[in-house]
N, C-alpha and C positions, 0 to 999 in steps of 0.2 A: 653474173658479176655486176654491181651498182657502177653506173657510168660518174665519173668525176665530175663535180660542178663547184670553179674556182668561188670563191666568193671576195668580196669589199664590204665591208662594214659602212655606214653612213658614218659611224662614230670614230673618235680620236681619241688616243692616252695623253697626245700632248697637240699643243697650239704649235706644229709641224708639216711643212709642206709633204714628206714624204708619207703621212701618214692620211694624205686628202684621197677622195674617191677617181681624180686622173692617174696619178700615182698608183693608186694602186690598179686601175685598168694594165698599166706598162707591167705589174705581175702577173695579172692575169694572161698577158698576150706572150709572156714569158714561159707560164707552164702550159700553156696552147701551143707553144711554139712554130707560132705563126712567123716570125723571120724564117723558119727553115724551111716552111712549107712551101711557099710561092715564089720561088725563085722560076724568072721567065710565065710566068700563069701572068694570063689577064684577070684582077680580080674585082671582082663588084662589090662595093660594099653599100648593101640594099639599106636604105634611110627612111625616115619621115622626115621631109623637112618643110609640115604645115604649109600651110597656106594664108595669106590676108595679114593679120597683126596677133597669128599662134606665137606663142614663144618659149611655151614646155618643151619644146624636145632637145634632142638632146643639143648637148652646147657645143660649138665648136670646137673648144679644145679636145676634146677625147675623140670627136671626130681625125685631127691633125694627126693624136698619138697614132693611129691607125693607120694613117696615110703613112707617116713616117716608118713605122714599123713596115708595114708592105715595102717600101721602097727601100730600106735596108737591107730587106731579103732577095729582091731583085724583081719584084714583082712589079707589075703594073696598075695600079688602084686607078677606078672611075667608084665616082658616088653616084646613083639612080634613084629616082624616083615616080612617080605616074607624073602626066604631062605635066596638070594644071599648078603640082604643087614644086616641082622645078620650075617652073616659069613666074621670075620673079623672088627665086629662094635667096636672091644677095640682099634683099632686102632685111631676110633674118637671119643675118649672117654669115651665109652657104655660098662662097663664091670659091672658085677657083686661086684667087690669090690668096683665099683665106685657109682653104682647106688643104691645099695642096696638089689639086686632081681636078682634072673635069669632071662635070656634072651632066648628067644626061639624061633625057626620059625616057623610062624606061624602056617602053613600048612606040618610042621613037614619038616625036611635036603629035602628030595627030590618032594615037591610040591603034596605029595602021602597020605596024612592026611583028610580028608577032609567030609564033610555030605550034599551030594547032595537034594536041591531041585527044584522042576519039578514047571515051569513059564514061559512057553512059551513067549515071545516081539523080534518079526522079526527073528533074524538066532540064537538068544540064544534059546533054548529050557529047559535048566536049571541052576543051579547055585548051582556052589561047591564051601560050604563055608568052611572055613579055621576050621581042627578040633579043634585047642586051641582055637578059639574063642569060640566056639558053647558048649566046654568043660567048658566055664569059669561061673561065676554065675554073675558077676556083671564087668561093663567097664567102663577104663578111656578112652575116645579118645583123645588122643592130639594130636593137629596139629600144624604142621608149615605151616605159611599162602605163598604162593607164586603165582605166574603166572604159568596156565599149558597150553601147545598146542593144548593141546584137546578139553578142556573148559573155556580155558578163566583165574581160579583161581583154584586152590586147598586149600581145607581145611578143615576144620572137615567131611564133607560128604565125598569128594573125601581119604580123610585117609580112610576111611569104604571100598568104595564101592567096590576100588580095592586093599586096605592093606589086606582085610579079606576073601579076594576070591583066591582060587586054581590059579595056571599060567595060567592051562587050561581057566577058567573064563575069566579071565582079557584079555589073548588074542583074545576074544570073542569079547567081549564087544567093545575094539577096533575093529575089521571085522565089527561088525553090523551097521558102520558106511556109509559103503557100500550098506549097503541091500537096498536101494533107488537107483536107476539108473541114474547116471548124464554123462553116456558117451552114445552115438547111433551111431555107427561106419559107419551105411549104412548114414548118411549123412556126411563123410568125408572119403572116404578108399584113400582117396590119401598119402602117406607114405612122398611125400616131407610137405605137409602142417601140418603131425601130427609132424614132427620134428618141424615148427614153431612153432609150440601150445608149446613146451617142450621149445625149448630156450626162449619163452616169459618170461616165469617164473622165476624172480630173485632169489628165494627161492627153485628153482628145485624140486618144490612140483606136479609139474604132470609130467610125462611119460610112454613113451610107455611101456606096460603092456609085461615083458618078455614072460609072458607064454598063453599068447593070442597075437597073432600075429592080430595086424590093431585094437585095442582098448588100452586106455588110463586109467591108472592109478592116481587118484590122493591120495597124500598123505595130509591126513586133519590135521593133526598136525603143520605141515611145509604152510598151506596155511591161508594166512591172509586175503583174496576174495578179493584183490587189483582189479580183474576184469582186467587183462592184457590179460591171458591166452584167456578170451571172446573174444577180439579184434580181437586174430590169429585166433580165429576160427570159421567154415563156420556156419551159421544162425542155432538152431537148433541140432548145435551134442553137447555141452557141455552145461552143468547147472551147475554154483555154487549155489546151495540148501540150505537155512537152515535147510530141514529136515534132510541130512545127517550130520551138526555138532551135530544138539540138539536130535538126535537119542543117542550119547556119553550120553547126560546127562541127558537123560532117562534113560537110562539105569542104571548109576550113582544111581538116585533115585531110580530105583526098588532093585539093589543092595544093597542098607542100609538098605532096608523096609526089607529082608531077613536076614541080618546078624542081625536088630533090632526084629526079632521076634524069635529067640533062645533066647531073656532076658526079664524078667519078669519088666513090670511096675515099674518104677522107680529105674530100677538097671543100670544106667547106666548117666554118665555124662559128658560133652561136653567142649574141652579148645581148643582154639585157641591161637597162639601165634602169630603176627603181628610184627614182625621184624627181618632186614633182606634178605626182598624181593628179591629174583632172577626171571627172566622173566620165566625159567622153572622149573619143578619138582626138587627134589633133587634127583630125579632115575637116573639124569642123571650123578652123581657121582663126578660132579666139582662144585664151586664156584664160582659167578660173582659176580661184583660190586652191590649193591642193587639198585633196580630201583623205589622205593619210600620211600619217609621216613618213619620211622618207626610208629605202630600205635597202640601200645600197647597189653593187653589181656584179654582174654574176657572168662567168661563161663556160661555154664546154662545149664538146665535139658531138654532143647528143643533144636536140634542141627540145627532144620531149623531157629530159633531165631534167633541163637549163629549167623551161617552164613549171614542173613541177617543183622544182627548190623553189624557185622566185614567188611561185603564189604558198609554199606552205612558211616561207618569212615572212609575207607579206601579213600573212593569215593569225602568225603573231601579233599583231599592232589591231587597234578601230579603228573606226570611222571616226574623221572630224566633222560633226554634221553640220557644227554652227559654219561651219566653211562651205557648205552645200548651196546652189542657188534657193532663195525664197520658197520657187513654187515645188521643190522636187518632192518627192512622198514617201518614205520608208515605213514600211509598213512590214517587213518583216525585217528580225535582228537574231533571227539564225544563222550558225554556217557561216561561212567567207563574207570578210568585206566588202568585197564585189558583189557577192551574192545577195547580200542585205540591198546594196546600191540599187543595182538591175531585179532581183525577184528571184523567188526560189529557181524557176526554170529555165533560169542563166548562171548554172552552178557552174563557175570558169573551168574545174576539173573536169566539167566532158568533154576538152577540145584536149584536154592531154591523154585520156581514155581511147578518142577515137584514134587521134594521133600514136599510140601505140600500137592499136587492133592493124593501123596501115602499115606497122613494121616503119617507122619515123626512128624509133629509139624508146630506149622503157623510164616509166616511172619511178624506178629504185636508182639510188644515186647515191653518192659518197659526198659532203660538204668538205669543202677544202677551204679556210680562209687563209686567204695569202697573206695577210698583217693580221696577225689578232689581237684582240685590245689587252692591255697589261692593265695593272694595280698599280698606279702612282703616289707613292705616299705623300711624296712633294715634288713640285716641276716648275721650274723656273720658268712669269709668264716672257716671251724675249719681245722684244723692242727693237724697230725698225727707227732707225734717226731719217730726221727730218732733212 
């Protein structure tokens, strides 16, 4: 049976507050029925809440609505996040008098918090989950939906896999992307041609490896498989792999399936927020122009559901490119707009693929809009006195 995924429209029939994207969150948390669920549960409601002078994520109010709602139902709401980006989060807004709940990091001030589990998948051997999570009884995940470098999109999984995991983790996670071998130096030791291999690169996503002298680093984040780097180099010493993107988002998925099995069967529920968009994370602590139009917000008790609605709306809408930084490169305009963004082999659907192979929840799902837009033939515009 398709798991239910509420949805919010960005769009409105009339210049009406009840018909705004907060508002409609208060329906969405209504067919979640999330008041009934948490009554006595300590509940986490896992965040971004950037870092520096970011100011995409999401707003404070819909954070409130949530708070509110938890504390309706009798529950206990704290907001988490990794150290650095609570430290300083009133800044953007995020404070305890504003949100309604303490704020906490996750994995406690110095990354030192945490309850290891043994799961061996390539150079991970195991996974330190964040102790506030593991500590909590029931979760909100909220995400802000963007483009990540890594995989393509971030969003309710990627809040998990790496919001909930120790630094140690996460730094992981990123290395095993590696663990596949796409450089073979004995078919290129020549030092002037690895330097062409490096300037090919518009993106300065491969080079010479400091601390291995005659092998090549590349950087999967910063590489969109343009396939230039191939050209400069000799037959044989470079592979661009999709085993080493979709290794990321492997991981990704085994990571959620770990932090979803500290919580009991239905203690836990899934919000995406769809507007917005920046090409990457909000880790990276600034703000771009948005790169697609907005797409509203979506929740449900399946978060591989939630993810596959939110990127096949998404997948409705382009790219706004002239919104793009200057130097970015799109060189493919296939397939998802993430995918166009990051490179074919950061197709954002393998994190909801692998995400299902781990028994997370499936990618069949039912659309529910809580407000649907109507046909207004005339609407009075109303007017606030002065």
């Amino acid at each position: 049976m398709p798991s239910k995924v509420f949805y919010g429209s960005p769009r409105q029939s009339r210049l009406e507050a009840k018909e705004t994207l907060p508002a409609k969150l208060d329906l969405i948390l209504e067919q979640l029925h999330l008041r009934d669920r948490v009554k006595d549960e300590r509940v986490i409601i896992k965040m971004h809440t950037s870092n520096n002078i970011g100011y995409a994520t999401i707003h404070p109010i819909f954070v409130r609505k949530v708070v509110q709602a938890i504390k309706d139902g009798g529950g206990k709401p704290f907001v988490a996040d990794v150290s650095w980006d609570t430290a300083g989060a009133e800044q953007r807004g995020y404070s305890t008098e504003v949100l309604g709940c303490p704020i906490y990091p996750v994995a406690g001030p110095d990354e030192k918090y945490y309850y290891e589990h043994e799961r061996p998948y390539k150079s991970i051997q195991s996974w330190k989950v964040a102790g506030f999570v593991q500590d909590a009884s029931f979760m909100v995940n909220f995400a802000h939906v963007k483009g990540h470098p890594s995989c393509g999109f971030g969003g309710a999984l990627k809040n998990l896999a790496l919001g909930c995991m120790a630094g140690e983790t996460r730094g992981q996670m990123h290395d095993a992307m590696h663990y596949d071998p796409y450089w073979f130096p004995e078919k290129c030791p020549d030092a002037e041609t690895r330097r062409k291999i490096a300037e090919s690169c518009p993106a300065e996503a491969i080079v010479e490896d400091k601390k291995n002298p005659g092998q090549m680093h590349l950087h999967m984040e910063q590489c969109n498989q343009c396939g230039r780097c191939l050209q400069a180099a000799p037959p044989g010493s470079l592979k661009i792999d999709p085993v080493n993107f979709h290794t990321f988002m492997e991981a990704c998925a085994i990571s959620v399936s770990e932090v979803m099995s500290t919580f009991e069967a239905g203690k836990a529920i899934h919000l995406n927020l769809a507007t917005l968009m920046t090409p990457v994370c909000d880790c990276f602590g600034f703000t771009t122009m948005p790169i697609l139009p907005d797409s509203g917000i979506f929740g449900s008790d399946d978060i591989v559901a939630l993810e596959q609605a939110t990127l096949d709306i998404i997948g409705k809408t382009k790219l706004i490119e002239e919104n793009l930084p200057l130097v970015w490169d799109i060189h493919f305009r296939e397939g998802h707009p993430f995918c166009q963004l990051h490179g074919p082999y950061k197709d954002p659907y393998k994190m909801t693929e692998y995400a299902e192979q781990c028994g997370l929840g499936s990618r069949e799902y039912e659309l529910v809009d809580v407000y649907p837009l109507e046909k207004v033939e005339r609407a009075a515009l109303p007017y606030t006195p002065a």
